[in-house]
VOGU-3710 file (C-alpha; in Angstrom, 3 decimals, decimal comma):
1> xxxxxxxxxx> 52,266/46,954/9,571  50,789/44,010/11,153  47,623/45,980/11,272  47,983/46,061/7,287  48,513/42,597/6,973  44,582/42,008/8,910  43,314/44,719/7,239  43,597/43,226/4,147  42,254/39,710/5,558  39,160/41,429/6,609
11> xxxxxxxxxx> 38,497/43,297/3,732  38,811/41,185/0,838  35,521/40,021/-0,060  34,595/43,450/-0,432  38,185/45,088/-2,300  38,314/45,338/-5,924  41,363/43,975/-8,397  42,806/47,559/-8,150  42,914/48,170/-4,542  44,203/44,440/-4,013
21> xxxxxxxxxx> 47,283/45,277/-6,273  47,999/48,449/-4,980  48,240/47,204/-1,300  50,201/44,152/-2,261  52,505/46,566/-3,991  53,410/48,866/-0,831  53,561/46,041/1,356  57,454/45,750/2,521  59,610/43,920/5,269  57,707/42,148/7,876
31> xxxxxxxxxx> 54,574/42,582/6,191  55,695/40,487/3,038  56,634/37,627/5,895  53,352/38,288/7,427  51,650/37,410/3,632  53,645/34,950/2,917  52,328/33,312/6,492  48,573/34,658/6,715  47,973/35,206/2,728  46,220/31,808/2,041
41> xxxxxxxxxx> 43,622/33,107/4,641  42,950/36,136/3,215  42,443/34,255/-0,777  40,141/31,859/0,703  37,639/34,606/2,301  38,237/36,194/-1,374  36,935/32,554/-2,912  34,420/32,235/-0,500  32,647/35,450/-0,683  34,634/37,923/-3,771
51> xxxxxxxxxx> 32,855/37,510/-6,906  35,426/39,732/-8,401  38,044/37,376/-10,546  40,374/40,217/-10,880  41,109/39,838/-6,773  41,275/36,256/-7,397  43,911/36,620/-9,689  45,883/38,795/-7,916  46,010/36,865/-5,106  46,919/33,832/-6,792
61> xxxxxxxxxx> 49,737/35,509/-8,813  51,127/36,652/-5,578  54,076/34,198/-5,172  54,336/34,857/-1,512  50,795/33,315/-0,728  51,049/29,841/0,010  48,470/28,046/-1,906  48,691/24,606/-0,414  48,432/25,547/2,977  45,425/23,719/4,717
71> xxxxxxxxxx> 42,339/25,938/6,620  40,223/23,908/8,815  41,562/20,694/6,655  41,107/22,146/3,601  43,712/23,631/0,934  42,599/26,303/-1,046  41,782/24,291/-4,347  39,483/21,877/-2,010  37,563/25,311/-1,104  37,482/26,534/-4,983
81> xxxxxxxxxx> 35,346/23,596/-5,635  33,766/23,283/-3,220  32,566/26,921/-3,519  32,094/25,935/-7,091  34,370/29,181/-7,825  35,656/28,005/-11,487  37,867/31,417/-11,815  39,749/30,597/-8,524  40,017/26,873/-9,581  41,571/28,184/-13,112
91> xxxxxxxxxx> 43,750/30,374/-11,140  44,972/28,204/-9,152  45,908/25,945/-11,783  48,271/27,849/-13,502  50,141/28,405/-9,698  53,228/25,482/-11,136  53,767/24,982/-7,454  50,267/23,954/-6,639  49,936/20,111/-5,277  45,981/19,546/-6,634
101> xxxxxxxxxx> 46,505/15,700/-5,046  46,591/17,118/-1,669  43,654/15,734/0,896  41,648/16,964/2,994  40,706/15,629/6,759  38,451/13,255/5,202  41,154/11,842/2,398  39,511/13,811/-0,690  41,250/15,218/-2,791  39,430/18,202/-4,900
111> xxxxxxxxxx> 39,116/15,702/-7,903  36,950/13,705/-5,330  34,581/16,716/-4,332  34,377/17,934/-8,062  32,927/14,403/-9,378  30,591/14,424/-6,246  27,020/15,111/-7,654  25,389/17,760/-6,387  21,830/19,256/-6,491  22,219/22,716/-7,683
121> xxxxxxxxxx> 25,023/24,981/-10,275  26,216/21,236/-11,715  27,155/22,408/-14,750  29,748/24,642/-13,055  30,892/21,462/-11,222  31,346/19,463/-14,435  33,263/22,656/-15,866  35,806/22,324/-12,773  35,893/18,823/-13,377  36,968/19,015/-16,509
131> xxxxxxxxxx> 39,416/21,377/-15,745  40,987/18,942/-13,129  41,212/16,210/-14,774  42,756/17,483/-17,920  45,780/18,571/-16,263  48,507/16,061/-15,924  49,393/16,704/-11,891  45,959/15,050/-11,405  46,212/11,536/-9,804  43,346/9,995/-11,072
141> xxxxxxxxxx> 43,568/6,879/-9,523  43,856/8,570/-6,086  41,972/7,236/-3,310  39,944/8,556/-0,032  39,496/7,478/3,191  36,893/4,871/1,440  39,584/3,961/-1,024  37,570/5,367/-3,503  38,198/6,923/-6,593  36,625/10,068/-8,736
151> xxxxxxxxxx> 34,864/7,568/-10,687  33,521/6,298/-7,662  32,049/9,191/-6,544  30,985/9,769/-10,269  28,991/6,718/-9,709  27,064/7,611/-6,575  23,164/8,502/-6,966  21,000/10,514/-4,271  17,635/10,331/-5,061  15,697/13,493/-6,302
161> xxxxxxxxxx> 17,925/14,388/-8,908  16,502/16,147/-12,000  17,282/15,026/-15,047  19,716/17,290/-16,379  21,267/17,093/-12,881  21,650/13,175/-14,148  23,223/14,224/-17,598  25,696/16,215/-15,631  26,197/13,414/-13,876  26,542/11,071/-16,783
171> xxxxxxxxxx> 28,853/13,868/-18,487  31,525/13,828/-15,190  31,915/10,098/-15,817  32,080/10,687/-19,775  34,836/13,065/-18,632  36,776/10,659/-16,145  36,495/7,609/-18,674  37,979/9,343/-21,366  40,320/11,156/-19,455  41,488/7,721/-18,092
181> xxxxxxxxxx> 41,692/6,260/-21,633  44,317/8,851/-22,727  46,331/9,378/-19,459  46,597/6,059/-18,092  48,153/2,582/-19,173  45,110/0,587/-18,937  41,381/2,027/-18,232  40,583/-1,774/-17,443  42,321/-1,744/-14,594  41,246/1,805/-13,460
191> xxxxxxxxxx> 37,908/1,023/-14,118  37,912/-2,388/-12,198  39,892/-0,713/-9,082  37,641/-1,619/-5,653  36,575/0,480/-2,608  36,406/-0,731/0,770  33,448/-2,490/0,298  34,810/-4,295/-2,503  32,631/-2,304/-5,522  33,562/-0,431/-8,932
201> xxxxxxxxxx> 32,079/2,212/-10,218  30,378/0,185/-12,570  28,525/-1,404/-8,517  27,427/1,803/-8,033  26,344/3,208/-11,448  24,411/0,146/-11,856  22,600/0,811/-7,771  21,746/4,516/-8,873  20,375/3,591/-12,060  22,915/5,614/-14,498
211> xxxxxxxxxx> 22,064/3,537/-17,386  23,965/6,104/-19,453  27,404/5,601/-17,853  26,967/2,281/-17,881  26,547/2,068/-21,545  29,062/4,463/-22,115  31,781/2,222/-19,917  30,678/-1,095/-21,675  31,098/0,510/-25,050  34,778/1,995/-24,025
221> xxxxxxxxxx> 35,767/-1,378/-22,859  33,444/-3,328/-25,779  30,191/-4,418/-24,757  31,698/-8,266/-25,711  35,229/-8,057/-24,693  36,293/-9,549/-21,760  37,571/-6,745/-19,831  34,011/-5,679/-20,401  32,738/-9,295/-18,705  35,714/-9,210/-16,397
231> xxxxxxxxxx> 34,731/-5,399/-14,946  30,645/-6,709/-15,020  31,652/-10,002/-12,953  33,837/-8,124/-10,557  32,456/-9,479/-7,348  32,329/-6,820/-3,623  32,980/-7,741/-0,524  29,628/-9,238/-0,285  29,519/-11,469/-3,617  27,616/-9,298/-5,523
241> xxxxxxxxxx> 28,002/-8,352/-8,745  26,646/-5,067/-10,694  23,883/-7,015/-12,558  22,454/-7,426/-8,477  22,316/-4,368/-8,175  20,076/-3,316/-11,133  18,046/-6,291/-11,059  17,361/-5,206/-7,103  16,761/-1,975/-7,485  14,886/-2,251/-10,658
251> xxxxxxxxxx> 16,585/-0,443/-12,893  15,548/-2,336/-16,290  17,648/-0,688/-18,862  20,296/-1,379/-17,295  19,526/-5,096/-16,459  18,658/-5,442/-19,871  22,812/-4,435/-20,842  24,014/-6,497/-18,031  22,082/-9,811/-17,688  23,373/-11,159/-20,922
261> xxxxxxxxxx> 27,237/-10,716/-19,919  26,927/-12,998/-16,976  25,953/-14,084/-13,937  26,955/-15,906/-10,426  25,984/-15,704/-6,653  27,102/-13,891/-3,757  27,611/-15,160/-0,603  23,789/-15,713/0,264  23,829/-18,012/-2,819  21,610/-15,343/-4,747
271> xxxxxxxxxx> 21,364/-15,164/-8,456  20,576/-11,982/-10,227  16,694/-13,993/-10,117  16,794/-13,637/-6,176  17,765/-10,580/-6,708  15,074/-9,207/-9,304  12,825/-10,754/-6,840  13,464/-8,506/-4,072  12,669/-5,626/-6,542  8,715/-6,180/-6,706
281> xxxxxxxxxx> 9,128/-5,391/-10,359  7,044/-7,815/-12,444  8,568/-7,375/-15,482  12,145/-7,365/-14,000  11,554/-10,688/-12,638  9,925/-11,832/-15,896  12,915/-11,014/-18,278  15,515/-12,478/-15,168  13,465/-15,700/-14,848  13,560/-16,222/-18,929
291> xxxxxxxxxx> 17,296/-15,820/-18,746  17,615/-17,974/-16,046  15,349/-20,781/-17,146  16,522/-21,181/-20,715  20,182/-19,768/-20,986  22,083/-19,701/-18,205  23,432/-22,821/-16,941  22,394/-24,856/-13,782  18,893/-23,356/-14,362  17,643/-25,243/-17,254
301> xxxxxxxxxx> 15,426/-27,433/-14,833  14,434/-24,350/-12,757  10,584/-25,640/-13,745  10,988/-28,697/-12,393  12,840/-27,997/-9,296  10,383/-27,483/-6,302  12,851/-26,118/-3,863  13,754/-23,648/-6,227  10,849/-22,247/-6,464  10,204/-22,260/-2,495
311> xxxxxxxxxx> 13,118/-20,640/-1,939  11,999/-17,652/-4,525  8,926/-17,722/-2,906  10,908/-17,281/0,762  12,856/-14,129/-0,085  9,660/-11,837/-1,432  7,051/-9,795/0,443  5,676/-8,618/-3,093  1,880/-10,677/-3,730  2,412/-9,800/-7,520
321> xxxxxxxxxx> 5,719/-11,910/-8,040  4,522/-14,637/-6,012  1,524/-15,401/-7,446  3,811/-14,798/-10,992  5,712/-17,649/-9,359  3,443/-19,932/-8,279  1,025/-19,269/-11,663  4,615/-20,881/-13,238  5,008/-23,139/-10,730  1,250/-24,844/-11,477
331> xxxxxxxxxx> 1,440/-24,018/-15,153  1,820/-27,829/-15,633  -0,372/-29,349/-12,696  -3,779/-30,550/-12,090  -5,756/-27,480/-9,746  -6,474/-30,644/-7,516  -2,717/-30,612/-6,409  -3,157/-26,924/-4,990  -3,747/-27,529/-1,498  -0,283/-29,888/-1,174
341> xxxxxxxxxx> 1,952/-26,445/-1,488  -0,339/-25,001/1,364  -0,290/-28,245/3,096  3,822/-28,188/3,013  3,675/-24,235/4,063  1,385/-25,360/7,214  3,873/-28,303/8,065  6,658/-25,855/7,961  7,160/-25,200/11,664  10,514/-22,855/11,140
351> xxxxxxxxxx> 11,155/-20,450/13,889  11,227/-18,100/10,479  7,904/-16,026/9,305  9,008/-17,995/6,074  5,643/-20,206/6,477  3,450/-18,033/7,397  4,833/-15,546/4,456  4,425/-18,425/2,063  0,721/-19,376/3,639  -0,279/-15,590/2,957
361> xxxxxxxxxx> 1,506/-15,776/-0,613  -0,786/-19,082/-1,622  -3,610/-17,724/-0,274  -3,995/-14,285/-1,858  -2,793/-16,410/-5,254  -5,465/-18,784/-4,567  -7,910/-17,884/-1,670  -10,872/-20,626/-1,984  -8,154/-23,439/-0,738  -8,199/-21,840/2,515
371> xxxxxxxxxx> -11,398/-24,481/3,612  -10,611/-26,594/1,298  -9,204/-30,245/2,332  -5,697/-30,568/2,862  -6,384/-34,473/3,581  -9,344/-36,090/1,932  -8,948/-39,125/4,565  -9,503/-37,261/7,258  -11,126/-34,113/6,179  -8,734/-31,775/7,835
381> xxxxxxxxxx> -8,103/-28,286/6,426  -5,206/-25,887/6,816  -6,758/-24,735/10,156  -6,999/-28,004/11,514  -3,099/-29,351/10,552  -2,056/-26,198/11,926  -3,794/-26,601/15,109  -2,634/-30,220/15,431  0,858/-29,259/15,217  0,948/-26,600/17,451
391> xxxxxxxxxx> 2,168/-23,812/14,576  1,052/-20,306/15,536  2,579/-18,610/13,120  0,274/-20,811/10,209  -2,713/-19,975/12,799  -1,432/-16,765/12,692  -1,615/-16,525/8,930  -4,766/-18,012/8,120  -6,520/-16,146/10,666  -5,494/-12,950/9,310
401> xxxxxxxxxx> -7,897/-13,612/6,072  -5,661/-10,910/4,615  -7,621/-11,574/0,850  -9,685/-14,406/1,723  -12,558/-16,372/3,782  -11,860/-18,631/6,977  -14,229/-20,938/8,186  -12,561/-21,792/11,720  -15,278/-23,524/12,262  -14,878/-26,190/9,929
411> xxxxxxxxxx> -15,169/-29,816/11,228  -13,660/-32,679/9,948  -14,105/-36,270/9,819  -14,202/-36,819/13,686  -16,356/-33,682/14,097  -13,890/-31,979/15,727  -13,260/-28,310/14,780  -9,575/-26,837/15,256  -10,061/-25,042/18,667  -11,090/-28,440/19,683
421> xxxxxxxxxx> -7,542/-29,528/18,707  -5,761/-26,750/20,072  -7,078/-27,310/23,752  -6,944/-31,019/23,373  -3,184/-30,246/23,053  -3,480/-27,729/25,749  -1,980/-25,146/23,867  -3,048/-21,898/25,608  -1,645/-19,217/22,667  -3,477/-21,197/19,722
431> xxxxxxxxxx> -6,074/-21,135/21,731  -6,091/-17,145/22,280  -5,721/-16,389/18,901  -8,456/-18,651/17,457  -10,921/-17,517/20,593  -10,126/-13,875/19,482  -12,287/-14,377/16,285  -15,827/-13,368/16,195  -17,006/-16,670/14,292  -15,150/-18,768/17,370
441> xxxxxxxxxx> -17,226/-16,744/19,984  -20,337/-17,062/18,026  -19,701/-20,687/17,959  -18,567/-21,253/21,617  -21,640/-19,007/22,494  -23,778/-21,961/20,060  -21,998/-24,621/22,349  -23,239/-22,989/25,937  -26,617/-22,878/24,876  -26,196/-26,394/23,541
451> xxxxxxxxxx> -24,784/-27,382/26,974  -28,030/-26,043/29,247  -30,249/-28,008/26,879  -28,620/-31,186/26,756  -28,334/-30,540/30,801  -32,181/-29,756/30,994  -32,767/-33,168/28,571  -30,361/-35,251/30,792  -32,447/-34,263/33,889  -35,835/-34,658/32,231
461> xxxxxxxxxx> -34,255/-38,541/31,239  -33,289/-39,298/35,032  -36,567/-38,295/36,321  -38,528/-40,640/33,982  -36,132/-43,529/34,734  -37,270/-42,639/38,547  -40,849/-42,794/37,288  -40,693/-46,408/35,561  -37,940/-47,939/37,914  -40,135/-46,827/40,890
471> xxxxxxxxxx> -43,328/-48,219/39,556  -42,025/-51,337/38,710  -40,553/-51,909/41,781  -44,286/-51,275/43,146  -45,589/-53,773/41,236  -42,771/-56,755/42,137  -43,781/-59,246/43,931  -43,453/-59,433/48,222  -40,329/-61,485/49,362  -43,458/-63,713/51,375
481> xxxxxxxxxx> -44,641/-64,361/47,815  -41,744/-65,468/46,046  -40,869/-67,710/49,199  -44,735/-69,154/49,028  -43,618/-69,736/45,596  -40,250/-71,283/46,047  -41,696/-73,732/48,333  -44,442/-74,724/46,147  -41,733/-76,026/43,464  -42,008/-76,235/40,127
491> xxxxxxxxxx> -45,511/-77,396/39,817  -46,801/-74,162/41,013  -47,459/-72,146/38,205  -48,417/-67,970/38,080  -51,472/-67,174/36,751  -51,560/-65,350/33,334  -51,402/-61,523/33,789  -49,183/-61,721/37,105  -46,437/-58,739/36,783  -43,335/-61,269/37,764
501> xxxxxxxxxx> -39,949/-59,253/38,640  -37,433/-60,079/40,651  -37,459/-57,986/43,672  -33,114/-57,780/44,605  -32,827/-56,481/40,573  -35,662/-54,566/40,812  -34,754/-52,778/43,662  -30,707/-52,137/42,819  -32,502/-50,478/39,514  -34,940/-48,369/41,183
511> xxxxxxxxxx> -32,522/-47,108/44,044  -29,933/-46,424/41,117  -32,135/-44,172/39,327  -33,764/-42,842/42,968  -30,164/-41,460/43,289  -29,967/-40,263/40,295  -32,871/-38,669/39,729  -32,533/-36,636/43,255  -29,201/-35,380/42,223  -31,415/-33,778/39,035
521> xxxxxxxxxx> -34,137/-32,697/41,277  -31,501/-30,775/43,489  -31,046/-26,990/42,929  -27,383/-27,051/41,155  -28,446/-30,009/39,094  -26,757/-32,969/38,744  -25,611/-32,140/35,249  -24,401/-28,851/36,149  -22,764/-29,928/38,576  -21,345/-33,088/36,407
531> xxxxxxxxxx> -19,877/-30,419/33,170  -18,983/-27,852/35,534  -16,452/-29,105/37,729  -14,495/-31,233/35,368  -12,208/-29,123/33,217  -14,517/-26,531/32,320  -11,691/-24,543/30,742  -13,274/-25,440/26,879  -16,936/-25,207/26,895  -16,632/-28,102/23,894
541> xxxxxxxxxx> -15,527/-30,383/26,411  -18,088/-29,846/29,018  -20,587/-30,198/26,041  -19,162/-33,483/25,146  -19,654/-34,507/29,083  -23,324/-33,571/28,903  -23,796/-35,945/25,520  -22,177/-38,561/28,522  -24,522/-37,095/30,596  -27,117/-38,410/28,192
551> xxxxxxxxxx> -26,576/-41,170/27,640  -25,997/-42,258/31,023  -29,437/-40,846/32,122  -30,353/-42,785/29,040  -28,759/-45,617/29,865  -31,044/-46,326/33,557  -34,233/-45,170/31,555  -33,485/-48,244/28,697  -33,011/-50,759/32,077  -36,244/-49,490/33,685
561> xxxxxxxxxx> -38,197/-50,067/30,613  -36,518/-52,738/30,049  -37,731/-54,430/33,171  -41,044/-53,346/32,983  -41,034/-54,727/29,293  -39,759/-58,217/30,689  -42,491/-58,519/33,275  -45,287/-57,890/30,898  -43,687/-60,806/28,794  -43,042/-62,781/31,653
571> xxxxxxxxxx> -46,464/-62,572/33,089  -48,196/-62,722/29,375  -46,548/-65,367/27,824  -43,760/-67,060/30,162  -45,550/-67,883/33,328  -47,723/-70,158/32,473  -45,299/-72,266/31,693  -42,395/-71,969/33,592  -41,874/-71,892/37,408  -40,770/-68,581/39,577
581> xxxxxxxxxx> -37,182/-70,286/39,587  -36,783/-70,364/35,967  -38,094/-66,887/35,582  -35,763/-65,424/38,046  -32,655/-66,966/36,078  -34,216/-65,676/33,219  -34,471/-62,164/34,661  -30,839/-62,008/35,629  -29,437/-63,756/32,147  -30,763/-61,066/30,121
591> xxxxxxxxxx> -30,439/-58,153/33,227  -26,402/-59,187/33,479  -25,998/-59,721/29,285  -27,442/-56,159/28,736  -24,707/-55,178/31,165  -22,168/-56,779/29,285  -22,887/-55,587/25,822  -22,806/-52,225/27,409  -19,480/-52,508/29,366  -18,100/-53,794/25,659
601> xxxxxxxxxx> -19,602/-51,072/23,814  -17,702/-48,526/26,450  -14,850/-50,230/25,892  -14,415/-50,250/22,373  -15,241/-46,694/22,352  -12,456/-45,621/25,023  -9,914/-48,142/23,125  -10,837/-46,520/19,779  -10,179/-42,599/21,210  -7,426/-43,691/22,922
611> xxxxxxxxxx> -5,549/-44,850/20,045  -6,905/-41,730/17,727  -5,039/-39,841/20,469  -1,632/-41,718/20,078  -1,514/-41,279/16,493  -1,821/-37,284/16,849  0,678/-37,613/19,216  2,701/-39,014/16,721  2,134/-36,664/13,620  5,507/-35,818/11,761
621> xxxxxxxxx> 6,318/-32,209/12,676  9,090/-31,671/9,833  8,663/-30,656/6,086  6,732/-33,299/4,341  7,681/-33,080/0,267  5,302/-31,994/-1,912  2,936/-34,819/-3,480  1,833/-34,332/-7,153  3,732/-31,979/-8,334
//
């Protein structure tokens, strides 16, 4: 008997309405305990795989099957749809004992998995849907594990529906609403009833871009009424309402039903603006930004306000809506005043990528300011500010030239380029990422080449300061000839033509530039040996030593000339008339005054770098506000 009982279990899917009867007829005794246990099993494998409805139905109409038993979780009306099997489902139905509210290990009921769209045989789905929720046992407000309802589900979009998959789709929700509107007290409240993550239907209708069910819940409720503005300002978990969601996701049509109901922000502080924003869709950000300039309140100085407009800026990636932004944003202002938004972007030393994201933004919107003066005074551009203050994410984004030229090259008022900066501050990763660029190297490569001939010219200097301070000393009179002419006193009088030096200066000159001048004869060179040692690590430095280098070899040169220039005048025109004593004092007057307009010359110059070094210490590193606009 038992044996009977399997038989029948086995055999179903392929038995036919005759031979299901029969055996159910001659079943007796222990077998009709053994249905009444095992029965359900054998009517789902006939759902599953009988296409015969006649075995269906006998089956069902057996009284001694027990339809509500669960199979792996599921009762037998949760496999029926599932199976999209609309004879079973009608079957079933008509069982009086059937619970249809009964869930499942996941908390649907089948009313839950027949308003789940679904790729393929949808129209069969909407048939069992309808079905369902036409007959009164049907809870519609019953919830899942998500505390969800069938309209929820309803709701829910995957993409790569077709588009009569999407009617179907708009048709289950036709069928829910209206199904709500005659069963229950208020479809306001069943509409407006919130998942777990705090959303209504009308959250996710509006995310998948069911413009259709949206218009057809606004028009049950009344596009003006205020359960109609009460359902489209019901806020999630989050803040957000369903006008978010459309403007985010782009879905115009339906912004276009929403936006004029209302607005507010979520818990970010974003409008339905920010939102539209995020979407990259021009013309969804045009038609928010109208709304939100000229009708909805707290924006009507949205033009005017600067930070509102930075923080737009802030939250999108898209080129196209920024430069839509800042094109609005300038509408009003003189194009001089373009370079103080990229000056504020450079300032902006956030740990954020919002800077260099706004830098990048400016740039593609208006790429000639990129060498272009951020400070007249001082000549500085982007590069330079950004080098100064140490921001590697600005370097970053300027160097990128993602739409536009960079000259990092530029020099400004001081002749200093921004590399020069960056080492001067000794910062090592501004440094990498500016030496990385092939303009940098070709310029750095410039600067050694530069270096070995202002080396080879410093040299070349020494030795001819050697030259003159040498043969001047040559011609300087004998210490027995100035002491013949000390003791003559002041009567005694050179003849005209007589070279006249004094020997002590004369010879503290020459053995100066003797020194010198062997240093530049040796092998390594003296001005090798001078740029080489001293912080070599930035080849502009150790260029700047050899201009030292210069003028230093310069600097002996002008003395030896200068004392061969002062004997000739001494012996042409001086010596006939004064005395060796006088001449002497003469000699060290002018050799001692030269030395002091020098030392004062040096020291202005030191003073003056000195303090152009304090006040770059002392550059703001916060958010300047924007000048001009």
């Amino acid at each position: 008997m038992e044996a009977e009982s399997c038989m029948l279990e086995a055999f179903v899917h392929s038995c036919t309405e005759s031979q299901v009867r029969e055996f159910l007829q001659n079943l007796t005794g222990r077998n009709k305990s053994r249905i009444r246990t095992h029965g359900h099993v054998a009517l789902l494998h006939a759902i599953e795989s009988n296409e015969d409805a006649g075995v269906l139905r006998a089956l069902i109409e057996e009284p001694e099957i027990q339809i509500n038993l669960r199979t792996e979780g599921n009762t037998l009306l949760h496999t029926a749809v599932l199976s999209r099997n609309k004879d079973a489902v009608i079957a079933l139905l008509k069982r009086n004992d059937l619970d249809p509210n009964l869930k499942n290990r996941r908390q649907d009921t089948p009313l839950h998995l027949a308003a789940k769209p679904c790729v393929s045989t949808c129209q069969d789905l909407v048939d069992i849907l309808e079905m369902l929720v036409n007959d009164p046992r049907v809870h519609l407000g019953a919830l899942n594990g998500d505390k969800q309802t069938a309209f929820h589900i309803a709701c829910k979009h995957f993409k790569g529906l077709t588009s009569r998959v999407m009617v179907n789709i708009a048709a289950s929700v036709e069928l829910i609403v209206s199904a709500g509107e005659t069963r229950l007290r208020s479809l306001s409240q069943f509409l407006k009833l919130q998942d777990g993550s705090g959303r209504t239907g009308l959250h996710y209708a509006s995310e998948s871009g069911l413009h259709e069910v949206v218009g057809r819940v606004l028009n049950k409720l009344g596009s003006k009424s205020k359960d109609a503005f009460e359902l489209a300002l019901t806020q999630d978990n989050k803040g957000r309402v369903a006008v978010h969601f459309a403007a985010e996701r782009g879905h115009f049509a339906i912004l276009q039903q929403l936006i004029d109901i209302g607005d507010c922000k979520d818990e970010k502080g974003f409008t339905t603006l920010h939102h539209a924003i995020r979407s990259g869709r021009q013309d969804i950000v045009q038609l928010c930004f109208r709304k939100a300039k000229y009708s909805a309140p707290g924006y009507n100085s949205l033009d005017k306000t600067m930070s509102m407009y930075l923080e737009l800026l802030r939250i999108t990636t898209h080129h196209t809506i920024a430069n839509f932004l800042l094109e609005d944003l300038y509408s009003h202002v003189d194009e001089k005043r373009y370079p103080s938004l990229l000056h504020w972007a450079v300032e902006n030393k956030d740990s954020s990528n919002y800077g260099a994201l706004l830098i990048a933004h400016i740039l593609k919107w208006r790429p000639r300011i990129a060498n272009e003066f951020l400070d007249p005074a001082t000549e500085s551009t982007a590069l330079h500010r950004a080098a100064i203050l140490e921001n590697l994410n600005a370097v970053k984004a300027l160097c990128s030239e993602n739409g536009w030229y960079l000259n990092a090259n530029q020099r400004d008022k001081k002749n200093n380029t921004a590399l020069n900066y960056a080492f001067e501050m000794n910062n090592k990763d501004i440094c990498r990422e500016l030496m990385q660029r092939q303009d940098v190297k070709e310029h750095l490569s410039r600067l050694h080449k530069y270096r070995e001939t202002y080396v080879i010219a410093a040299n070349a200097i020494l030795v001819v300061a050697v030259l003159v301070a040498t043969l001047t000393y040559v011609r300087c009179p004998t210490v027995k000839e100035a002491a013949e002419a000390r003791a003559a006193g002041k009567n005694n009088k050179f003849r005209q033509g007589d070279v006249l030096v004094v020997t002590r200066i004369a010879f503290i000159l020459a053995m100066a530039s003797t020194i010198l001048g062997a240093f530049a004869a040796l092998p390594f060179s003296f001005g090798f040996f001078f740029t080489q040692t001293v912080d070599d690590n930035y080849v502009g430095k150790s260029v700047k030593r050899t201009r030292i280098l210069i003028v230093i070899a310069s600097y002996c040169l002008i003395l030896s000339l200068a004392a061969v220039v002062f004997s000739f005048i001494c012996s042409q025109y001086i010596s006939p008339y004064l005395d060796y004593g006088d001449c002497e004092l003469a000699c060290e007057i002018v050799f001692f005054l030269f030395i002091a307009v020098s030392a004062l010359f040096m020291s202005i110059n030191i003073a003056r770098c000195c303090k152009s070094r304090r006040r770059r210490a002392q550059l703001p590193t916060g958010w300047p506000p924007l000048e001009g606009v």
